[in-house]
Backbone as JSON Lines, residues from 0, in Angstrom:
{"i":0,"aa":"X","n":[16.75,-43.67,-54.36],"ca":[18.15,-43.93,-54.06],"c":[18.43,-45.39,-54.39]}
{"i":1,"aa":"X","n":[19.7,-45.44,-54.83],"ca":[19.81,-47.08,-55.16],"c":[20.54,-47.75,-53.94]}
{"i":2,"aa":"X","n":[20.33,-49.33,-53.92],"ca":[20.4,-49.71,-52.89],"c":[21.87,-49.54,-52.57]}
{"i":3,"aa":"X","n":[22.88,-49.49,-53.91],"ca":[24.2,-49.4,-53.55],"c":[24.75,-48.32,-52.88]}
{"i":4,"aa":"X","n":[24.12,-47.25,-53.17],"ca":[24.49,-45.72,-52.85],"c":[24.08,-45.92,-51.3]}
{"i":5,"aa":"X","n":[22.99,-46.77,-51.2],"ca":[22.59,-46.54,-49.0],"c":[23.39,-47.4,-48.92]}
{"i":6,"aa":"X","n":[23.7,-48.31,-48.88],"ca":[24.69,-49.26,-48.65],"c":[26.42,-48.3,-48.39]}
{"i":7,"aa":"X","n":[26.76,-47.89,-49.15],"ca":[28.33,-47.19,-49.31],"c":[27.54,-46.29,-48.06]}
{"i":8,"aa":"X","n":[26.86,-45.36,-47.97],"ca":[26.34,-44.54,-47.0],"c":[26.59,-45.13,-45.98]}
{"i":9,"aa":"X","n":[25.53,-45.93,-45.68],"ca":[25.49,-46.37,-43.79],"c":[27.17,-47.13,-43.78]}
{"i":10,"aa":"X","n":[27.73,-47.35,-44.55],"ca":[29.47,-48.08,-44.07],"c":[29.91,-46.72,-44.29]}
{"i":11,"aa":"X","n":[29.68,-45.63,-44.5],"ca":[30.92,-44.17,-44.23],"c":[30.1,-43.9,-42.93]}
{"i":12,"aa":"X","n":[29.02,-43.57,-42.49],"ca":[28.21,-43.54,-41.44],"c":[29.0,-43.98,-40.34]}
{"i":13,"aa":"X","n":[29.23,-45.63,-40.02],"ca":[29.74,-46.53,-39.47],"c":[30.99,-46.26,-38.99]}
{"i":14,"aa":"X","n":[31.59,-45.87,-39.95],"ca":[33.41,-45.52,-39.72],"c":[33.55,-44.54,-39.05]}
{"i":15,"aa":"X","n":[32.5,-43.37,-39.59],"ca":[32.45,-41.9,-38.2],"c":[31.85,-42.18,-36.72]}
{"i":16,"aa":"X","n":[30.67,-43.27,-36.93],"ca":[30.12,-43.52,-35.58],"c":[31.98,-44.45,-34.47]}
{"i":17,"aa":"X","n":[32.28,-45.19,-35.73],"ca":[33.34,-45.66,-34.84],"c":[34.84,-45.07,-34.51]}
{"i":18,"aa":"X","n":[34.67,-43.73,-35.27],"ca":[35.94,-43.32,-34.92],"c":[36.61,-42.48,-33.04]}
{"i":19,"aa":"X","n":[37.58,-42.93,-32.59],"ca":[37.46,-42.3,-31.3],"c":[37.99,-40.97,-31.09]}
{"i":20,"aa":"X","n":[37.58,-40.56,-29.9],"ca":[37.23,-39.09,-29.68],"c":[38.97,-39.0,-29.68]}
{"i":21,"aa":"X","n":[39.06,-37.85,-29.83],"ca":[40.59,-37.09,-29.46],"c":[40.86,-37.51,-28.23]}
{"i":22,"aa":"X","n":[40.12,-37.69,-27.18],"ca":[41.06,-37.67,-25.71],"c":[40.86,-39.62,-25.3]}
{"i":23,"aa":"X","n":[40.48,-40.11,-26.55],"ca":[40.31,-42.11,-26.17],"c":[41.71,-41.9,-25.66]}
{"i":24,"aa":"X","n":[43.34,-41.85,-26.08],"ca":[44.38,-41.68,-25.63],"c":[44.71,-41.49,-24.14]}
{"i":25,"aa":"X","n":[44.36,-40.48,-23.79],"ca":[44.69,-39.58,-23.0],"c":[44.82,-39.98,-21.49]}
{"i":26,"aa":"X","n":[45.86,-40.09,-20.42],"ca":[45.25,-40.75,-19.34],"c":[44.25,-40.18,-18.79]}
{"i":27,"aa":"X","n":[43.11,-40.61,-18.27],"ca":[42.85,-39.61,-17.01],"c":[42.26,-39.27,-15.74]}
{"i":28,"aa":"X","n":[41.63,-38.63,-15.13],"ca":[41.64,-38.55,-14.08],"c":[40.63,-38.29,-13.4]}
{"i":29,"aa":"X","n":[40.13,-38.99,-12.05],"ca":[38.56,-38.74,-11.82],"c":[38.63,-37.88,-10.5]}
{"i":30,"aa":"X","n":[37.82,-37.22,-10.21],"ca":[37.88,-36.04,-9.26],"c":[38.19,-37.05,-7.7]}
{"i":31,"aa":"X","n":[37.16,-37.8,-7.83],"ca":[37.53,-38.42,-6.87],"c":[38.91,-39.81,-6.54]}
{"i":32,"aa":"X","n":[39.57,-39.43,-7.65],"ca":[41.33,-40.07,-7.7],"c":[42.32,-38.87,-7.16]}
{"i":33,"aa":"X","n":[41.8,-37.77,-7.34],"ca":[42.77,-36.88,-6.92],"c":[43.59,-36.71,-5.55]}
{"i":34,"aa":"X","n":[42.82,-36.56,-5.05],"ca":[43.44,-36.16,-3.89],"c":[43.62,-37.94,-2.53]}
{"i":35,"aa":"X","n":[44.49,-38.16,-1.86],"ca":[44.56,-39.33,-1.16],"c":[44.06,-39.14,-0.26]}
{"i":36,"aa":"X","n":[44.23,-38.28,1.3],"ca":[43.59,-38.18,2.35],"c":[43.97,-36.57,2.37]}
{"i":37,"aa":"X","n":[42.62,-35.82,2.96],"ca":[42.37,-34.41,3.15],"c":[42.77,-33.5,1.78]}
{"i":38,"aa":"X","n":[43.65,-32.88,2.19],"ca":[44.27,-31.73,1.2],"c":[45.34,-32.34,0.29]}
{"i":39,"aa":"X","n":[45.82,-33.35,0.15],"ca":[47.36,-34.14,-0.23],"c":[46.69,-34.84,-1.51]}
{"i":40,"aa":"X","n":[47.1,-34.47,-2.34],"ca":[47.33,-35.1,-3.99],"c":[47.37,-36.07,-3.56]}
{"i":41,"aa":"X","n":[46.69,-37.13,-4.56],"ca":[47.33,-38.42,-4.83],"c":[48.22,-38.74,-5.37]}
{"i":42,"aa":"X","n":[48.68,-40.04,-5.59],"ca":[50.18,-40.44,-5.94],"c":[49.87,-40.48,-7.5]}
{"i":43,"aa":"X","n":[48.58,-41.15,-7.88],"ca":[48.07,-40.78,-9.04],"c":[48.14,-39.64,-10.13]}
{"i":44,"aa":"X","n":[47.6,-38.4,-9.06],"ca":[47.6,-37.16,-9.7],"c":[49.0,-36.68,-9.4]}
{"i":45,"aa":"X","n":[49.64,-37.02,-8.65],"ca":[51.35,-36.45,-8.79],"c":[52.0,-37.24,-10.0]}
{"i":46,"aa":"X","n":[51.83,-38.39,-10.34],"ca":[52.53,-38.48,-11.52],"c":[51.85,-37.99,-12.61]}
{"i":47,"aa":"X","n":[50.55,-37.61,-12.49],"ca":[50.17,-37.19,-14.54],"c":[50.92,-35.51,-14.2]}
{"i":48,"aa":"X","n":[51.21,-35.07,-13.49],"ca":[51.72,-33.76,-13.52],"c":[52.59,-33.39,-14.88]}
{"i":49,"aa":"X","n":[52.43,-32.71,-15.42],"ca":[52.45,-31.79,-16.62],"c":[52.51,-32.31,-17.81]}
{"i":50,"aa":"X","n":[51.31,-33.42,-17.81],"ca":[50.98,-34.63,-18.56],"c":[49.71,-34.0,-18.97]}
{"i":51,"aa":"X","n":[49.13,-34.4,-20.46],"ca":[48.09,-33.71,-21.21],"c":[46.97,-35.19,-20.71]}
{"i":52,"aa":"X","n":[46.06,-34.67,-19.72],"ca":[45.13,-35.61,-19.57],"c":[43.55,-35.16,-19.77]}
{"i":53,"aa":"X","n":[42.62,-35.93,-19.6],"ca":[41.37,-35.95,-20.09],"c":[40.57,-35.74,-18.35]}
{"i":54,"aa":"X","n":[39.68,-35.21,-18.46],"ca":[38.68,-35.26,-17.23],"c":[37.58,-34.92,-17.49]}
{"i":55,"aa":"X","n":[35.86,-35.77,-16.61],"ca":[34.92,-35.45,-17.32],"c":[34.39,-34.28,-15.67]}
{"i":56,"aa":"X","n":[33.41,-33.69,-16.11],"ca":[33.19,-33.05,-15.14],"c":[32.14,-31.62,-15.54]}
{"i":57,"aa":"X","n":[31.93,-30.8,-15.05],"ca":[30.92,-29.78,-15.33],"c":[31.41,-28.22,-15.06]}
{"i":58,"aa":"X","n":[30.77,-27.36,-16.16],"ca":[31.79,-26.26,-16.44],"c":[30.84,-24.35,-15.15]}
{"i":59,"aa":"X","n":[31.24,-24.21,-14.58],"ca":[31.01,-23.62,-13.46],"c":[30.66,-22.64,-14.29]}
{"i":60,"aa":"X","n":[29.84,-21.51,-14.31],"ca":[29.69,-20.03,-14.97],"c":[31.02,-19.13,-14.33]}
{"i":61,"aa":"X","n":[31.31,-18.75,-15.8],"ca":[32.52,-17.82,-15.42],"c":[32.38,-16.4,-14.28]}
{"i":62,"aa":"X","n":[33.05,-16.59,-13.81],"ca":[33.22,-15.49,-13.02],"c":[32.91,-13.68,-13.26]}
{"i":63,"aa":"X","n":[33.42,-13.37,-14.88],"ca":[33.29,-12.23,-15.65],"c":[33.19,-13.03,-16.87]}
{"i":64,"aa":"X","n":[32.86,-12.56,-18.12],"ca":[32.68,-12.82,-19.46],"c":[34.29,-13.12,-20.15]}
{"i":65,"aa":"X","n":[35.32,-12.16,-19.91],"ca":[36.52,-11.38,-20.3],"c":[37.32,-12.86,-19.68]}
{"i":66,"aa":"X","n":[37.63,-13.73,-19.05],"ca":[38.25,-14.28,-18.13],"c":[38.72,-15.5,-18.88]}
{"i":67,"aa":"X","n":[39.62,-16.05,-18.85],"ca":[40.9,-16.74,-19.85],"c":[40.26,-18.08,-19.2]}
{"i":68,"aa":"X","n":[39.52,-18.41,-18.19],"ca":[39.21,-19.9,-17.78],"c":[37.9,-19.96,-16.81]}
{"i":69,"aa":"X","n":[37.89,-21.28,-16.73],"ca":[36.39,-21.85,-16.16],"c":[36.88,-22.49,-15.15]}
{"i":70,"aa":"X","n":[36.09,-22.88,-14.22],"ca":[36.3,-23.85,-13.26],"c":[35.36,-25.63,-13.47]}
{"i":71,"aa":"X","n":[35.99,-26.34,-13.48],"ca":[35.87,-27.64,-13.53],"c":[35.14,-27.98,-12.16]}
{"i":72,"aa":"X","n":[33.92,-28.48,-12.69],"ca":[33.29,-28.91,-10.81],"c":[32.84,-30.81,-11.01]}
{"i":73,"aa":"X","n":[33.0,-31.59,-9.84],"ca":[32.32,-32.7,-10.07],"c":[30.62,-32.87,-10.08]}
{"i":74,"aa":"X","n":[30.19,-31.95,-9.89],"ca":[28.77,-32.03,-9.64],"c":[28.37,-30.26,-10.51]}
{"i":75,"aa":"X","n":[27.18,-30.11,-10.8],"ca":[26.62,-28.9,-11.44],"c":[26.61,-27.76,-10.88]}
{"i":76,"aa":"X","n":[27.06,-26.54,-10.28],"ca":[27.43,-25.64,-9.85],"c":[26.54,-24.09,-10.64]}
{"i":77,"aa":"X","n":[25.67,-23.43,-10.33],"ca":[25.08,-22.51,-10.84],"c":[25.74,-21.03,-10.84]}
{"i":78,"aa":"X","n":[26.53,-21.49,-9.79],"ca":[27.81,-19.96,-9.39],"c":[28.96,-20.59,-9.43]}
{"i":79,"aa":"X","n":[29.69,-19.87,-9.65],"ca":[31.34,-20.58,-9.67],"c":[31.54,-20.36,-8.11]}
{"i":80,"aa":"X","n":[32.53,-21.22,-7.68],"ca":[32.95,-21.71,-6.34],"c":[34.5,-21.06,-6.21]}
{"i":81,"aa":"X","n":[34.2,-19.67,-5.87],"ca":[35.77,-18.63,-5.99],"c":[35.98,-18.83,-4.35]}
{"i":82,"aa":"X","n":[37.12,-19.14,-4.3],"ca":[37.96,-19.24,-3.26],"c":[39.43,-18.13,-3.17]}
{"i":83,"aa":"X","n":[38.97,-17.67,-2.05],"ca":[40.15,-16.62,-1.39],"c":[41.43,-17.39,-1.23]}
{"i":84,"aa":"X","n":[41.75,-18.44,-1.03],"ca":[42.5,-18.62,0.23],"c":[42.71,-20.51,-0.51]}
{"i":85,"aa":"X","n":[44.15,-20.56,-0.13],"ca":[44.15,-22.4,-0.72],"c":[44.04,-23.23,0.42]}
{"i":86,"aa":"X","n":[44.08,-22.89,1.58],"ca":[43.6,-23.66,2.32],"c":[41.69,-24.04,2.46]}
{"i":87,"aa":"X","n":[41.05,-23.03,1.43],"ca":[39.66,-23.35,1.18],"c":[39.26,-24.07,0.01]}
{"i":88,"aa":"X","n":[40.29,-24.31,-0.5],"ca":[40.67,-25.18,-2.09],"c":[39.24,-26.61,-1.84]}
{"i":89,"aa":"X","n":[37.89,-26.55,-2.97],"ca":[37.48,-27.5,-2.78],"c":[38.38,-28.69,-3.07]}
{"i":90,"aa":"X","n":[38.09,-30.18,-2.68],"ca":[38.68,-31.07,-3.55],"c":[37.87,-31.64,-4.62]}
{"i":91,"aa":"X","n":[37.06,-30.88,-5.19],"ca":[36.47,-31.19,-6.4],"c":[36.12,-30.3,-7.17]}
{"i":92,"aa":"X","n":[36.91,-29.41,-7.33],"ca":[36.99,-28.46,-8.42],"c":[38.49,-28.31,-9.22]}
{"i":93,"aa":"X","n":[38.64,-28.12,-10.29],"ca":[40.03,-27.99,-11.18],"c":[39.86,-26.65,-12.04]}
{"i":94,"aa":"X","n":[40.77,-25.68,-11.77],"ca":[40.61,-24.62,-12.23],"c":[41.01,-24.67,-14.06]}
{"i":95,"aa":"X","n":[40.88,-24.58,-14.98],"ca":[40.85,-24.65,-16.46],"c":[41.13,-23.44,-17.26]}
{"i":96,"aa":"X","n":[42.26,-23.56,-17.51],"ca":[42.79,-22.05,-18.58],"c":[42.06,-22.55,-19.79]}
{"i":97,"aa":"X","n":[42.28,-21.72,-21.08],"ca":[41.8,-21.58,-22.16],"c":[42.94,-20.73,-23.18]}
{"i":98,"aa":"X","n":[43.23,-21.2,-24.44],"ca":[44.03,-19.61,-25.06],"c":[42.79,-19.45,-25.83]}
{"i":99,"aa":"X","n":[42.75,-18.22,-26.58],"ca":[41.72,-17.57,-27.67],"c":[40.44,-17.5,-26.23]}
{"i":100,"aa":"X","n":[39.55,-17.33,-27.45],"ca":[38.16,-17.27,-26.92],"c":[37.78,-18.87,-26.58]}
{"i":101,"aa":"X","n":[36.53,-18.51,-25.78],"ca":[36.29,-20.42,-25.54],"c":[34.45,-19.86,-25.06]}
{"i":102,"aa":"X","n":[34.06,-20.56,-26.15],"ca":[32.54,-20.63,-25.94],"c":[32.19,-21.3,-24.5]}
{"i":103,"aa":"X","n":[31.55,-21.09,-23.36],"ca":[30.95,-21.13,-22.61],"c":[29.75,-22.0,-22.31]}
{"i":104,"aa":"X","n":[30.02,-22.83,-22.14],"ca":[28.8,-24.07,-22.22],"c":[27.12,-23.98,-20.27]}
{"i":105,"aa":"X","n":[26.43,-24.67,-20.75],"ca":[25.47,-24.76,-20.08],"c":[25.91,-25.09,-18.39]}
{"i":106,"aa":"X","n":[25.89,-24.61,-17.33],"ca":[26.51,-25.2,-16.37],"c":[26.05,-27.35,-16.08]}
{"i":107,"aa":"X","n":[24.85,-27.15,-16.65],"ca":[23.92,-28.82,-16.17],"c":[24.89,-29.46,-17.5]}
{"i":108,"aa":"X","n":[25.76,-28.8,-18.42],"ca":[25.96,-29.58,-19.43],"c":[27.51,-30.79,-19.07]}
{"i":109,"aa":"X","n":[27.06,-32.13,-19.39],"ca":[28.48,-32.53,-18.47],"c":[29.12,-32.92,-19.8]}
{"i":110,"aa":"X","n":[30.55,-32.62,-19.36],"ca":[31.74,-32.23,-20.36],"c":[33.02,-33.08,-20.61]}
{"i":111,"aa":"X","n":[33.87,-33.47,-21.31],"ca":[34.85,-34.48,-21.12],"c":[36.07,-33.04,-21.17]}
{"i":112,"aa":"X","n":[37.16,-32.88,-20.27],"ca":[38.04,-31.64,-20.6],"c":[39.16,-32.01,-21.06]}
{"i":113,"aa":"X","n":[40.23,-31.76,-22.13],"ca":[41.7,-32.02,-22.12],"c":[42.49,-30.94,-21.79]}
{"i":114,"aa":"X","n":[43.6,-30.91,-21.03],"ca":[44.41,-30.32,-20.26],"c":[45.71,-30.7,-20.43]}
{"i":115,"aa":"X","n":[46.52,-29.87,-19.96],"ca":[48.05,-30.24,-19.39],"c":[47.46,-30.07,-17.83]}
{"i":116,"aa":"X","n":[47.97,-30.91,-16.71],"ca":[47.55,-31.11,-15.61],"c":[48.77,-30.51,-14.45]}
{"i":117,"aa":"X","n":[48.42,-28.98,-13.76],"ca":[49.3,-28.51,-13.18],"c":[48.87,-28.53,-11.97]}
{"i":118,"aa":"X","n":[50.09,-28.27,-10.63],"ca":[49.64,-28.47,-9.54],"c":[50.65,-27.25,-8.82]}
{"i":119,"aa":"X","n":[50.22,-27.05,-7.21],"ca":[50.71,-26.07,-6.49],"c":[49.79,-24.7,-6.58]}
{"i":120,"aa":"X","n":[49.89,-24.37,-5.26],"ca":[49.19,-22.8,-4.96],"c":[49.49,-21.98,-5.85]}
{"i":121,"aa":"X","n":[48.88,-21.29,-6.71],"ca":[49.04,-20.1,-7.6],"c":[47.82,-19.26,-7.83]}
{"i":122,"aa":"X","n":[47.88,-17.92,-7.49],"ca":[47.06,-17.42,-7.96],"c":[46.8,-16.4,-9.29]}
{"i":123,"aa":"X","n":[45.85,-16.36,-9.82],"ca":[45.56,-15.22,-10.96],"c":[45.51,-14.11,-10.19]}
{"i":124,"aa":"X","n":[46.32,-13.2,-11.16],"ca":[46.49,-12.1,-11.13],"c":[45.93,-11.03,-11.29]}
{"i":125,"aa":"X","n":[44.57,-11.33,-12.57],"ca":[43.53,-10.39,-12.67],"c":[42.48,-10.4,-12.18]}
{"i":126,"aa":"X","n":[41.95,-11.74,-11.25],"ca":[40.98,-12.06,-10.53],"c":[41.28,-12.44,-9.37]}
{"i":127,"aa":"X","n":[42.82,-12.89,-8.94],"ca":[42.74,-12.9,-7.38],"c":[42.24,-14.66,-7.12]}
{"i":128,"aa":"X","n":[41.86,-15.03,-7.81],"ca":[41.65,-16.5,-7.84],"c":[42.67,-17.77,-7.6]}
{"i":129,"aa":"X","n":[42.4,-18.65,-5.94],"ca":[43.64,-19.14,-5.75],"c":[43.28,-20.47,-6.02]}
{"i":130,"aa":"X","n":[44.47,-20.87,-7.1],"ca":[43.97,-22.48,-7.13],"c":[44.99,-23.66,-6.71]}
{"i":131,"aa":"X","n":[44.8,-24.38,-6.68],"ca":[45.76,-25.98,-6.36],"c":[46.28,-26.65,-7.63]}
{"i":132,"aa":"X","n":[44.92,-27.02,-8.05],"ca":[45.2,-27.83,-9.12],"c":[44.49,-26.76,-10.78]}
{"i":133,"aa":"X","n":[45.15,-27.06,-11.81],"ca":[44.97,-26.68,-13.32],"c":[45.24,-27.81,-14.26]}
{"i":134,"aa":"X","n":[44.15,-27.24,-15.29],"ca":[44.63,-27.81,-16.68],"c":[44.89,-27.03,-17.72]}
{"i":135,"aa":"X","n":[46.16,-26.22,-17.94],"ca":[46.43,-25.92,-18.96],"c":[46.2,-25.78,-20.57]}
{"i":136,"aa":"X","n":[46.07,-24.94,-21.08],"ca":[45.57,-25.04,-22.32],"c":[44.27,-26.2,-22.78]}
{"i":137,"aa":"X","n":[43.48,-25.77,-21.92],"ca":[41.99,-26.65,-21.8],"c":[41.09,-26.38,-23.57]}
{"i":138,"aa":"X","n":[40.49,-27.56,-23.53],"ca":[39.5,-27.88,-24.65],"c":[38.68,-28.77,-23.79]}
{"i":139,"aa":"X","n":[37.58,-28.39,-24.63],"ca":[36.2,-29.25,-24.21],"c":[35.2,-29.82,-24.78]}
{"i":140,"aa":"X","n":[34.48,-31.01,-24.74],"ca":[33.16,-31.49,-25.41],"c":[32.37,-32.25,-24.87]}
{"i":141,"aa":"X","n":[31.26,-31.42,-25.04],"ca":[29.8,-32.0,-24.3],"c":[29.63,-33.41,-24.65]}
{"i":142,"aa":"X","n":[29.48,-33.91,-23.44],"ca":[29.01,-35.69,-23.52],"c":[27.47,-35.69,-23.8]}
């Protein structure tokens, strides 16, 4: 190889190592910013509301295979953490839609997520699953 050709190489190299991720932009939000005292949002997470933000965090095993979303946990979770009831709402979990299919990552694998960031009691309809907080039209990539 000539020295010019590694040379042009490691500077295209360089430009990909330095280019930033899709969510460098993005505000966002740490599990433990969410909520202010007990069950009550923060003032924080009430304003990114239906704001496309970034969160890093770990992807819970889906509930069924078939199922449009994952649950977002701050710590590694081997079962997903399904809650009946929103008064059992952890404060460190964020429930995560998906459109299309969405490959399914390692639960130990920790993840950066982008979202639209929704809030209020709602539950799914085909699973009965009650959540607080969502991120809308979720994407993901392993850190």
């Amino acid at each position: 190889m000539q020295r010019r050709h590694f040379v042009v190489g490691l500077a295209a190299a360089g430009t990909l190592l330095a280019a930033k991720p899709a969510f460098a932009d993005l505000p966002s939000l740490r599990f433990r910013d969410m909520y202010s005292r007990g069950k009550d949002l923060s003032d924080q997470a009430i304003a990114l509301e239906g704001q496309r933000i970034a969160m890093t965090g770990y992807m819970a095993p889906p509930l069924k295979p078939e199922i449009n979303f994952f649950v977002l946990t701050k710590t590694p979770m081997a079962t997903c953490p399904f809650c009946d009831d929103a008064t059992d709402w952890p404060n460190d979990i964020v429930l995560s839609y998906f459109e299309g299919d969405m490959k399914f990552t390692r639960f130990s694998n920790l993840i950066r997520v982008e979202g639209t960031f929704d809030t209020g009691i709602e539950t799914d309809g085909p699973t009965g699953f009650v959540s607080k907080v969502r991120l809308l039209d979720t994407n993901y990539t392993i850190l």
